[in-house]
N, C-alpha and C positions, 0 to 999 in steps of 0.2 A: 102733232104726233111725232115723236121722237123714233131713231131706229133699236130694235131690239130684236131678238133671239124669238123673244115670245113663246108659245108653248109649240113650236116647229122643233123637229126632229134636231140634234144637233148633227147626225149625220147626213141630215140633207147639205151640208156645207162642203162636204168631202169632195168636193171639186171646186169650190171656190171659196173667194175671199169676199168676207162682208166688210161692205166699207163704213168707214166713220164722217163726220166732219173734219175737217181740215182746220183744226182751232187757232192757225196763226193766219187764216185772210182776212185782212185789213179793210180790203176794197174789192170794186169790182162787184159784178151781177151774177158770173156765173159760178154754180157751186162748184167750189174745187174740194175732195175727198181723200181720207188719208186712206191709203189701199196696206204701206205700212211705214215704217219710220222714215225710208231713207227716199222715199216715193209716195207722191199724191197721183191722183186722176181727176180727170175734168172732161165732161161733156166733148166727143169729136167736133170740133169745126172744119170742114174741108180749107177752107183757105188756110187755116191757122196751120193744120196738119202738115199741110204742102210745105208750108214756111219752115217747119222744124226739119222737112224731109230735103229740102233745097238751100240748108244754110250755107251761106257761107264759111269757109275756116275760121277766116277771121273772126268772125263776130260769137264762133260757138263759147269763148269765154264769159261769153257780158250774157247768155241766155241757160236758162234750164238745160239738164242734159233730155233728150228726147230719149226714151225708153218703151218704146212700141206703144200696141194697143189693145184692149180688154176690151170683153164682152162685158156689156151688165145688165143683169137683170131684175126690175121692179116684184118685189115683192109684197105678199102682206099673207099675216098670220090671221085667224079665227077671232082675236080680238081688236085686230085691226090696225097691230103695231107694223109700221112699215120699217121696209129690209131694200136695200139697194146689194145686189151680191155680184161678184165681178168673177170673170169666166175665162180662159185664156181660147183665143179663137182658132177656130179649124186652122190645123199647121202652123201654129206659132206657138205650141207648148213648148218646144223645145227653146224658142229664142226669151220665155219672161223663165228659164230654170235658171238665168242667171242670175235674177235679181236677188237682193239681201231679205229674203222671207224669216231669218232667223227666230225673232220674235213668238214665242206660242205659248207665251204666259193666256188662261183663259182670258182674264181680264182685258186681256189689248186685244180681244176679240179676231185677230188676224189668224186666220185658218189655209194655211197652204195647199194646196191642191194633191201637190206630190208627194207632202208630210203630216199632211190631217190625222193620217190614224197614230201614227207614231205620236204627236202631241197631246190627241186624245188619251191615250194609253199612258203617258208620262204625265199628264195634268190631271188623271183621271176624273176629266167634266160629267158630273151628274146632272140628270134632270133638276134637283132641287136647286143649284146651281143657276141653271138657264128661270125659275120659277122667281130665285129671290133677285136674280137681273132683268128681268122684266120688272119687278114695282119698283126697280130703285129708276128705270130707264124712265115710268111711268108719273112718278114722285120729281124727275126731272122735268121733264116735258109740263109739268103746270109751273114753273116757276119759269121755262122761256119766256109763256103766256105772257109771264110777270113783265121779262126781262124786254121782249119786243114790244109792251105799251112804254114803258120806259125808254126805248130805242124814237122812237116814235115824238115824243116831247124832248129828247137832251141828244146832244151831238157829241157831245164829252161826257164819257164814264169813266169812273172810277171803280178798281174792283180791288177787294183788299185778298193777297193771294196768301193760302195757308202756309205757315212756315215749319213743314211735319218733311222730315226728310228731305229728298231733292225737291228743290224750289219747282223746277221744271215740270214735274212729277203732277203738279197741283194745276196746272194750264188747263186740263181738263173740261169744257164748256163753260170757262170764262166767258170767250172773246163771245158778244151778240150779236155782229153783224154774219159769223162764220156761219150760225146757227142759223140764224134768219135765211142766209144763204141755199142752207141745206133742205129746210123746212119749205121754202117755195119750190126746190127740184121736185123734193118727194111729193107734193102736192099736183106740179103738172103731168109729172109721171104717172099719178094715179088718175089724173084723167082723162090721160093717152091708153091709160091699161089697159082697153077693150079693143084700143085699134093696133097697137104697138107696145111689145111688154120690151125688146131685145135694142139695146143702145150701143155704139162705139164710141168708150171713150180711149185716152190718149194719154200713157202712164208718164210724167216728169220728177224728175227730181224734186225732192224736199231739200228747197232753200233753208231750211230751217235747223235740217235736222241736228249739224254740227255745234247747234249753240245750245248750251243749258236754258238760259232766259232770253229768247228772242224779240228786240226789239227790232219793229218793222215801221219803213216807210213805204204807203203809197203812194208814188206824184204822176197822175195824168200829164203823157208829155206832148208838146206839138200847140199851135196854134189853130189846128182844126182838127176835127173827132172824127165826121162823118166820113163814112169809103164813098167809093165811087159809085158802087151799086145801092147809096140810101133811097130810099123815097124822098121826097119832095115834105112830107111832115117831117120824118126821123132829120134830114137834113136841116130842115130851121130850128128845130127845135136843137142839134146841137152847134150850133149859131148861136143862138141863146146862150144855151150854157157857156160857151167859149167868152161871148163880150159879156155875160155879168161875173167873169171871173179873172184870176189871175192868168188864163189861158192865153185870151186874145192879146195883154200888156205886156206879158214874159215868157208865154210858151209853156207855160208850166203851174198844174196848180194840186193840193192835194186831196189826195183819192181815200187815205185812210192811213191812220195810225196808231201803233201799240209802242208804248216802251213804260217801262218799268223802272219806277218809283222807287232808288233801293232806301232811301231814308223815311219810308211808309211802309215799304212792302206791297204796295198796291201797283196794279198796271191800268194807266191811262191809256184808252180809247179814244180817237177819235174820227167820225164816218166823215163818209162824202159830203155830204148836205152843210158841217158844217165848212169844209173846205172850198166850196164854192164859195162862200162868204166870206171869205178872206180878201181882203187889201192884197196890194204887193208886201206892205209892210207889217201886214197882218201874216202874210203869211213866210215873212224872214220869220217872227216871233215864234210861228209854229215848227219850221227850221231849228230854232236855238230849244223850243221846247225839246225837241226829240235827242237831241245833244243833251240834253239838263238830265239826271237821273235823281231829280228831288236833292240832294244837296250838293251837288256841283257839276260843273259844265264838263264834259268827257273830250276834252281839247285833245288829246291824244288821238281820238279819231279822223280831224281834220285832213291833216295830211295823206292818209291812206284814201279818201272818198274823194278828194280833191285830182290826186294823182290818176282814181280810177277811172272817175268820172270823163279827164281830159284826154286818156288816151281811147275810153266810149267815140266821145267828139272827135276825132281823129280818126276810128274805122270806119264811121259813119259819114263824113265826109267823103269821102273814098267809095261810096256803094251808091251805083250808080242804078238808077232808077228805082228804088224804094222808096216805099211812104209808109208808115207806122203808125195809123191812124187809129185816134183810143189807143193808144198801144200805153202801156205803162209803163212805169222804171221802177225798182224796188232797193230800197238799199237798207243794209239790216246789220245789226250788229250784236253784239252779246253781255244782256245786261247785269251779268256775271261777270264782272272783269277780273281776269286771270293778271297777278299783279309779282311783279319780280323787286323782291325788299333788296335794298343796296346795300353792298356788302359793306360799307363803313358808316352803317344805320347806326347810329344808338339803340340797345338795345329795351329801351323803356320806349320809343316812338314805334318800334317792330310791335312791342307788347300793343302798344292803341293803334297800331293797324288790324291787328288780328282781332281788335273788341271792337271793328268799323267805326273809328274815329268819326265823327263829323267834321271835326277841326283840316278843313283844305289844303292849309298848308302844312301840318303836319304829314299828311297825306302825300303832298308832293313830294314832300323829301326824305320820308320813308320807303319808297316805293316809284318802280315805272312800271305806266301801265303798257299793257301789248295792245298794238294796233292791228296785229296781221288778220284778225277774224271778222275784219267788217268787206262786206260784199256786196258790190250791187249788179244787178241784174236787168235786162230787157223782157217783159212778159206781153201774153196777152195778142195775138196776133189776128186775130177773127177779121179786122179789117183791114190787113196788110195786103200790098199789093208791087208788083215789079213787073216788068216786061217781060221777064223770064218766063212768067206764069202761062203765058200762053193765049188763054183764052180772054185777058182780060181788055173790055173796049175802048180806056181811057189808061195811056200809055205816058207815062211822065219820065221828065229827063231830069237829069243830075241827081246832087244828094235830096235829102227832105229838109228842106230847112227851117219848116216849122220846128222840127225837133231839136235838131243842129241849134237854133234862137235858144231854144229853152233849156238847153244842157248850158250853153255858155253864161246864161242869166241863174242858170243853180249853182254852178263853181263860183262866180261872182259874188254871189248872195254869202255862201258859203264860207270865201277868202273875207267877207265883211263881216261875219260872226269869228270870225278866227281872229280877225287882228283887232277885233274890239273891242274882244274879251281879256286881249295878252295885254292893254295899257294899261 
């Protein structure tokens, strides 16, 4: 089941916001949800929560901005279409008026609480409206069907994206693993529904949102997964996982990735399952893949992820009793490269930039590209732990240097695709 409108009132929304999928996660188990452009939501975790609420200075760079919390609540309509709808909680209306709700095209379904009627009234949404978005939601939802048996046999997809106005515009229920994401919350939610309708989740910044075509890495960081509170199965079992992967040898292995194909127009996927099966050296290739945009290597980004990376490794160092366990690292970039033609270009090489040359080197020397828009980030904290915390039984000193190992074998990895592409 897909979420939809269905034949529910559309003024039953006038206090909150219906949430979507979150079509740029890569990785990772739990569903994270678009609430609107500039802000997703995801599932409260108490440890995780505390983590955003206890950051330190330093490190608030390298993480999501933390942006309170929402109610939400499991719904479902008369046909059965399910609705996840987000609520601002007793006494904290006043602290999410700040957030960027701008958005009230019907389409992007984002209904603000404080502006619903006004949107309504400027969008003028009718029922038929809500009637013919439900079969298109419903028309959607059997071709997941499709797309999760496909998920299920290939670890690498391929999705060829329509080229109708903004490229961006068209991301729309690509990505399968986001979907699969969302379609397992809504499924336990509806089995909670009888004992627990009412959820806290935890609003964060959209990593995403400043880029037209976002390309994402996910890389599991650390040579161990499990917290301290696992059980004695969930414990071996991510054992396992660590020594049949690039975890236990480097520290680091990946969790999921999308980047975009510009010489196809298609955006490559690819999940966990098969990033566990990655070599060390299988998984530099997957490294130089994400750098590759189907006709040539994006060397311009090197130096900016490289720089960022090292000065991550360097606050981390310095944070004395944390462990980031599962914790992931994201780093993204924009497969839309925003390109500055030199001013003493010929002006027939500017002409075959702007028809997207294929030819590399006319490319380079037509044009530099900008590096400032690539970002990476620390996510994912559910099994983070510090002395600070209080209550927790298993008290570790110094930095974490599972992570610390696997950050300096990514810039390695990294300075080895950079210099061995420039001979």
């Amino acid at each position: 089941m897909s979420p939809a409108f269905g034949a529910m009132e559309v003024e039953h929304y006038s206090k909150g916001v219906l949430l979507e999928p979150f079509v740029h996660q890569v990785g990772g188990h739990s569903c994270v949800l678009r609430f609107n452009d500039k802000t997703i939501c995801k599932p409260l975790i108490q440890r995780e929560h505390q983590f955003y609420e206890t950051l330190p200075t330093e490190m608030r760079k390298f993480t999501p901005q933390y942006e309170g919390v929402v109610s939400v609540s499991f719904e479902e309509d008369e046909d059965g279409n399910l609705c996840l709808i987000a609520y601002p909680l007793n006494g904290d209306h006043d602290n999410l008026e700040n957030l960027d709700n701008s958005d009230c095209e019907p389409k992007s379904k984002l209904l603000r609480w404080t502006t619903k009627r006004q949107c309504l009234e400027n969008e003028k949404i009718s029922k038929e409206w809500v009637r013919q978005h439900r079969k298109e939601e419903k028309m959607k939802s059997h071709k997941l069907e499709e797309e999760f048996e496909w998920l299920k046999k290939s670890e690498v997809l391929y999705y060829t994206v329509e080229k109708k106005g903004n490229v961006s515009s068209q991301f729309k229920h690509h990505n399968p693993w986001s979907m699969k994401c969302h379609q397992q919350q809504l499924q336990r939610m509806k089995e909670n529904a009888k004992h627990r309708n009412q959820y806290k989740f935890i609003l964060l910044e959209n990593l995403t949102s400043r880029y037209e075509v976002p390309c994402v890495l996910d890389l599991k960081m650390g040579t161990r997964q499990h917290g301290d509170d696992a059980s004695e199965e969930k414990k071996a079992n991510q054992i396992r996982k660590c020594q049949q992967s690039t975890s236990a040898v480097i520290g680091v292995r990946v969790c999921g990735m999308q980047v975009y194909q510009a010489g196809t127009g298609q955006l490559m996927f690819m999940n966990k399952y098969h990033g566990r099966k990655l070599s060390v050296q299988g998984f530099k290739e997957a490294l130089y893949q994400f750098f590759h945009n189907g006709k040539y290597l994006r060397r311009e980004l090197f130096e900016s992820v490289i720089k960022k990376l090292t000065e991550l490794k360097s606050v981390l160092e310095k944070q004395e009793s944390y462990r980031f366990y599962s914790s992931s690292l994201l780093i993204i970039y924009d497969g839309k490269e925003r390109q500055e033609v030199a001013v003493d270009s010929d002006p027939e090489d500017i002409e075959d930039l702007s028809e997207e040359s294929s030819d590399e080197s006319a490319g380079a020397y037509a044009y530099k590209p900008t590096a400032s828009t690539v970002d990476v980030r620390m996510i994912d904290f559910a099994h983070t732990t510090c002395k600070y915390y209080g209550e927790d039984s298993v008290v570790h000193e110094g930095q974490d240097t599972g992570y610390v190992f696997g950050l300096q074998n990514l810039i390695d990895i990294i300075k080895e695709i950079r210099d061995e592409s420039s001979e």
